[in-house]
OpenMM code with the backbone's topology and positions (N, CA, C; nanometers):
from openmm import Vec3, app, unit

residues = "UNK UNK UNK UNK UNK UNK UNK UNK UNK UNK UNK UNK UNK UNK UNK UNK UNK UNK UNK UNK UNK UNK UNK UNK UNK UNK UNK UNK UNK UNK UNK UNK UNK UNK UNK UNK UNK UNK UNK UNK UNK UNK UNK UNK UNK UNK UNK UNK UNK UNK UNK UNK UNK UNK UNK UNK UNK UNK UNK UNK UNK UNK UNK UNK UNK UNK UNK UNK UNK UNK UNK UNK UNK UNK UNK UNK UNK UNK".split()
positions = [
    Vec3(0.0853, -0.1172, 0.0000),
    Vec3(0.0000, 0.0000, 0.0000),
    Vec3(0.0899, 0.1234, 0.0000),
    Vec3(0.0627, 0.2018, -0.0967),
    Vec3(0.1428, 0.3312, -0.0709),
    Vec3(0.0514, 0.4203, -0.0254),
    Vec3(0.0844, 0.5743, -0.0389),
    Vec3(0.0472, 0.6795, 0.0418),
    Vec3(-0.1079, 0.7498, -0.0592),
    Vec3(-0.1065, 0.7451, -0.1700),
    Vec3(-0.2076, 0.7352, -0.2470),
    Vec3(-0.3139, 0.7114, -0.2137),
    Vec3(-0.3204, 0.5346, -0.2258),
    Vec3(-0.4072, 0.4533, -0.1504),
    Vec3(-0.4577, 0.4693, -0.0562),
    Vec3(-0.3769, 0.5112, 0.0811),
    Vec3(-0.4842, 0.5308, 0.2310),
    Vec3(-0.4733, 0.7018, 0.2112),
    Vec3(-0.4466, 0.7540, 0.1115),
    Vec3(-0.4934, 0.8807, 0.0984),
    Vec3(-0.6320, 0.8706, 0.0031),
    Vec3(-0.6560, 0.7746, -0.0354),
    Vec3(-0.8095, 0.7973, -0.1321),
    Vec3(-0.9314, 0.7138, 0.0022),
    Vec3(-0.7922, 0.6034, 0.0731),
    Vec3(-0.9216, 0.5630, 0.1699),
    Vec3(-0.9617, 0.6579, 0.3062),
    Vec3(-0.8800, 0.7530, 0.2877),
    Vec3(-0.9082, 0.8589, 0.3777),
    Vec3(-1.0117, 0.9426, 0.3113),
    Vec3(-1.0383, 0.9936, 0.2286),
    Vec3(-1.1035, 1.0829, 0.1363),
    Vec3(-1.2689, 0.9898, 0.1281),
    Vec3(-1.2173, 0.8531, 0.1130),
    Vec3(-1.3844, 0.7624, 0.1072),
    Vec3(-1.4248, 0.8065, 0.2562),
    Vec3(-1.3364, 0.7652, 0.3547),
    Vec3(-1.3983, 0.7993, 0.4929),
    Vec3(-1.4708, 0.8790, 0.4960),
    Vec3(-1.3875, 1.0375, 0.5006),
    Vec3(-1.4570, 1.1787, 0.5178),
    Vec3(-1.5739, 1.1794, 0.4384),
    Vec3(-1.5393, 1.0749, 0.3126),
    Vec3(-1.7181, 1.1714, 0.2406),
    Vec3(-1.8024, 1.0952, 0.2760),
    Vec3(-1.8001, 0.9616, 0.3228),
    Vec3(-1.8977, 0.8688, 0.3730),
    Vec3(-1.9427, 0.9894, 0.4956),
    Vec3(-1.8748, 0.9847, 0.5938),
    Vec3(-1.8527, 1.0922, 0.6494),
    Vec3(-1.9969, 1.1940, 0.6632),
    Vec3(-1.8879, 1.2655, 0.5855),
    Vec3(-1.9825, 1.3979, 0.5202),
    Vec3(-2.1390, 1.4029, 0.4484),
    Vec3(-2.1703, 1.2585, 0.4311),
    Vec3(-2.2909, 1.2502, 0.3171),
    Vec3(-2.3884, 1.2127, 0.4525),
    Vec3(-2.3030, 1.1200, 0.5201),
    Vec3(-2.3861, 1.1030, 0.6426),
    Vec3(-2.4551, 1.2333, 0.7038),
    Vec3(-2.3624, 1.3401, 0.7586),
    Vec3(-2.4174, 1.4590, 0.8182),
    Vec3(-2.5030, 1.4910, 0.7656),
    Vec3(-2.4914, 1.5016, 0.5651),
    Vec3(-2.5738, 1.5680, 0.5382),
    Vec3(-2.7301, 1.5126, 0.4893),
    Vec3(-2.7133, 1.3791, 0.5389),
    Vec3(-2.8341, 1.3243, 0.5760),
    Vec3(-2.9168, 1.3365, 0.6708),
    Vec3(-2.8133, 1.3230, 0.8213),
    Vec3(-2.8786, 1.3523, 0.9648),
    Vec3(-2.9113, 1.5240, 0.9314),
    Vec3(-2.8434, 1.6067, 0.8835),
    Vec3(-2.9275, 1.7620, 0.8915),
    Vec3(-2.9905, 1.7673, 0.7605),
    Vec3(-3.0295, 1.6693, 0.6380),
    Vec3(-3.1417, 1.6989, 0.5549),
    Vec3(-3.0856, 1.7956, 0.4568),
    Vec3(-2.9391, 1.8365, 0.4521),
    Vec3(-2.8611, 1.9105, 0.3817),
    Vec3(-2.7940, 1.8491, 0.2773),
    Vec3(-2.8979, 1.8102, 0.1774),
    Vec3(-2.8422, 1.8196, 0.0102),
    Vec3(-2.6865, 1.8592, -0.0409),
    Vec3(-2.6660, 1.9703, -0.0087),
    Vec3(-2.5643, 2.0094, -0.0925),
    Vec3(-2.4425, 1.9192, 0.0097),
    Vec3(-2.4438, 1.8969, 0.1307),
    Vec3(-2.3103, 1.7781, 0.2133),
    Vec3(-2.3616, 1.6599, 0.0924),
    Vec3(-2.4994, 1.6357, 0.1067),
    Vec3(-2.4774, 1.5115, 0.0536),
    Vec3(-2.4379, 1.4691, -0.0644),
    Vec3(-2.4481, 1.5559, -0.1380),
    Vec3(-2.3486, 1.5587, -0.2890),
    Vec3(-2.2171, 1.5758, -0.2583),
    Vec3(-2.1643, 1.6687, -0.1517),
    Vec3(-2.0354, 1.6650, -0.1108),
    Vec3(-1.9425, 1.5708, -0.1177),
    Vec3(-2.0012, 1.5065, -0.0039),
    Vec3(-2.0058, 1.3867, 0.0428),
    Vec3(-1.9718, 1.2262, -0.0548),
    Vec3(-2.0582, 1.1920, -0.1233),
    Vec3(-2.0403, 1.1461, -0.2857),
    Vec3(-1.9241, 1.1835, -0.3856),
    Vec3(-1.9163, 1.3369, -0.3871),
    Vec3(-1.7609, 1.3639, -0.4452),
    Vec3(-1.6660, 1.2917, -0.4210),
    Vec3(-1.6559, 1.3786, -0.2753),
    Vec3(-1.5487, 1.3028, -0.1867),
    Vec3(-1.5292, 1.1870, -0.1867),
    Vec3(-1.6037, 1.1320, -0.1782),
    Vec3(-1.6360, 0.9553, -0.2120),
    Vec3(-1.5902, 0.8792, -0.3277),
    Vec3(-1.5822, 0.9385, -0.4524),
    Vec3(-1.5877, 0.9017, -0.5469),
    Vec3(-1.4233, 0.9212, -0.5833),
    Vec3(-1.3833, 1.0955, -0.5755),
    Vec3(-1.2038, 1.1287, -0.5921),
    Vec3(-1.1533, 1.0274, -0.4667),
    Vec3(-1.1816, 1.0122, -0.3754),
    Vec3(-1.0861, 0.8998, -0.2839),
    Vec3(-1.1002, 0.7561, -0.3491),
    Vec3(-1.2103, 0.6978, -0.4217),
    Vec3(-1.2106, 0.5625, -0.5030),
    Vec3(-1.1499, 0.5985, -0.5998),
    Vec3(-1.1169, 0.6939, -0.7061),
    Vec3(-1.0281, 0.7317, -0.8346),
    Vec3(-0.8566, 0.7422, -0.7600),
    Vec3(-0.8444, 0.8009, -0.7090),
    Vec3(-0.6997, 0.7897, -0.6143),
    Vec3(-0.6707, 0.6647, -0.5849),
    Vec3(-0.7417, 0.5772, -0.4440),
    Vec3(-0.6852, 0.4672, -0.4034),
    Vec3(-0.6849, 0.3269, -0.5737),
    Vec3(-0.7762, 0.3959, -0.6505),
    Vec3(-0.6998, 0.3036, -0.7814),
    Vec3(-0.6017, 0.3270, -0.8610),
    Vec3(-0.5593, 0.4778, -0.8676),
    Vec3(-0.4655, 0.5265, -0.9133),
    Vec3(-0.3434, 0.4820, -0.8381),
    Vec3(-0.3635, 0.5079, -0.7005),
    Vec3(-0.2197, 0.4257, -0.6107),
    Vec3(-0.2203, 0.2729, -0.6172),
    Vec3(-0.3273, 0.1744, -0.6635),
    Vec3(-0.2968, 0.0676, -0.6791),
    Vec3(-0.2401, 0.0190, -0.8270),
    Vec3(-0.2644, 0.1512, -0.9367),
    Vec3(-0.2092, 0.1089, -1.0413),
    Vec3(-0.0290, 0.1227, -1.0378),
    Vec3(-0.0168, 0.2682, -0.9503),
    Vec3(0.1173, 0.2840, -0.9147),
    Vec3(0.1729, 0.1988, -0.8411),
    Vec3(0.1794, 0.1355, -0.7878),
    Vec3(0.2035, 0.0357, -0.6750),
    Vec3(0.2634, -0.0783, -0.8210),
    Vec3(0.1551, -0.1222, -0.8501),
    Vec3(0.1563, -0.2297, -0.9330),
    Vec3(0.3060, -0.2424, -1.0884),
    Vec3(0.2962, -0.1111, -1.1089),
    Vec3(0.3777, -0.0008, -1.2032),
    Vec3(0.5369, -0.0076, -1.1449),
    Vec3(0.5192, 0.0159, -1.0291),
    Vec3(0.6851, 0.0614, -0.9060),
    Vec3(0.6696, -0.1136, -0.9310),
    Vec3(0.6301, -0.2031, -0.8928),
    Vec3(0.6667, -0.3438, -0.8585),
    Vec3(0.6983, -0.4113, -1.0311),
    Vec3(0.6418, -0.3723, -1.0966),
    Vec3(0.7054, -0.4707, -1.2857),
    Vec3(0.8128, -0.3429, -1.2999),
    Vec3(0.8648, -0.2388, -1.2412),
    Vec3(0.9718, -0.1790, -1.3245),
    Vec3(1.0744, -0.2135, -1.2190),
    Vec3(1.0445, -0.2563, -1.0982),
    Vec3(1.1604, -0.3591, -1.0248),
    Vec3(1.1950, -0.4320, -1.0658),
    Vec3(1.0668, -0.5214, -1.0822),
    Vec3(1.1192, -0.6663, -1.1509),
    Vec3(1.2012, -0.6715, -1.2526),
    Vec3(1.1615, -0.5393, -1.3779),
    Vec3(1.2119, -0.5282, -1.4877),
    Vec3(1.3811, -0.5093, -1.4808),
    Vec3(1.4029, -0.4339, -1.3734),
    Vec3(1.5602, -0.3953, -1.3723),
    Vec3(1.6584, -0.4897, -1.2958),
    Vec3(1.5593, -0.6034, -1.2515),
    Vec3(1.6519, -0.6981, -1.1688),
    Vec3(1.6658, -0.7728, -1.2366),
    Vec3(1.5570, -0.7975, -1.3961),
    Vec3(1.6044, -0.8718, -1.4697),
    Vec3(1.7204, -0.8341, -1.5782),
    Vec3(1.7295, -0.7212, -1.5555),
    Vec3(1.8464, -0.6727, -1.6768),
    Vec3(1.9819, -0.7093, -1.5734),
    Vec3(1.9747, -0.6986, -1.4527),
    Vec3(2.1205, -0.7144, -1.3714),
    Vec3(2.1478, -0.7991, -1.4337),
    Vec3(2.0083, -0.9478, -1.4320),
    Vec3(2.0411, -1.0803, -1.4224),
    Vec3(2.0580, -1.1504, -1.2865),
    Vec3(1.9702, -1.0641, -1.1811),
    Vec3(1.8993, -1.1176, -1.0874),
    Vec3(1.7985, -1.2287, -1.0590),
    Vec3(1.7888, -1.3344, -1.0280),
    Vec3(1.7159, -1.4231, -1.0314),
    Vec3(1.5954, -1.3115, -0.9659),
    Vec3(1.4484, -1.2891, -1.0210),
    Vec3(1.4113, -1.2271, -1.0084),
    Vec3(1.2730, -1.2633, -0.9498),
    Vec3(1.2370, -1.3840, -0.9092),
    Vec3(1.1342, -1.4611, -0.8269),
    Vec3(1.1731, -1.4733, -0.7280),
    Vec3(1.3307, -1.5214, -0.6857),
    Vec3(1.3694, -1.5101, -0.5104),
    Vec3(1.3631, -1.3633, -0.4846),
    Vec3(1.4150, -1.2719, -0.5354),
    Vec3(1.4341, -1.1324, -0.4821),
    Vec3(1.2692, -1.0658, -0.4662),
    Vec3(1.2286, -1.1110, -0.5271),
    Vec3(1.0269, -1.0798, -0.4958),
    Vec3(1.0167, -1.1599, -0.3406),
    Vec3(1.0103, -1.2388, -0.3634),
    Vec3(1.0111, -1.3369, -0.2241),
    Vec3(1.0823, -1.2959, -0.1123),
    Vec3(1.2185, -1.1989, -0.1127),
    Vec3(1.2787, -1.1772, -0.0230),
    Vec3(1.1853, -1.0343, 0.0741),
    Vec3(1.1297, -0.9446, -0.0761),
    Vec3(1.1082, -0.8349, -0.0254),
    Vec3(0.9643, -0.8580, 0.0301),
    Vec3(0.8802, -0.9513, 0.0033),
    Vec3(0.7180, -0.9889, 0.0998),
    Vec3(0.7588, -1.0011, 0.2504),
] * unit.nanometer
topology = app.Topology()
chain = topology.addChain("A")
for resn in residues:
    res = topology.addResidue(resn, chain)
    for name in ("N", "CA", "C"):
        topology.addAtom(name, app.Element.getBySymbol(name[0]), res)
């Protein structure tokens, strides 16, 4: 998990959050807020899982140019 990620699952929180309030006070415009928020923290935490995914094959990629056995060195870093 990088910083992305529990930065978009922070962002789902708050607007879950936020949509809530603006349910308990009947206030529309939180509850669209709310949903935003909701929605840019699910576009982020997939964006950090594509990065994540991206940083881990351009590892792999350069341990294979050393000529790193490159399945133990995955294994080392779990």
């Amino acid at each position: 998990m990088n910083w992305d990620q529990l930065e978009g699952k922070w962002k789902r929180f708050a607007g879950s959050a936020r949509e809530r309030w603006g349910k308990l006070t009947n206030n529309n415009w939180e509850i669209i807020a709310g949903k935003k928020d909701r929605l840019a923290g699910r576009i982020q935490e997939g964006y950090g899982a594509i990065k994540a995914m991206e940083e881990e094959r351009a590892d792999i990629g350069a341990l294979a140019q050393k000529g790193t056995d490159c399945k133990s060195h995955a294994a080392t870093r779990l």
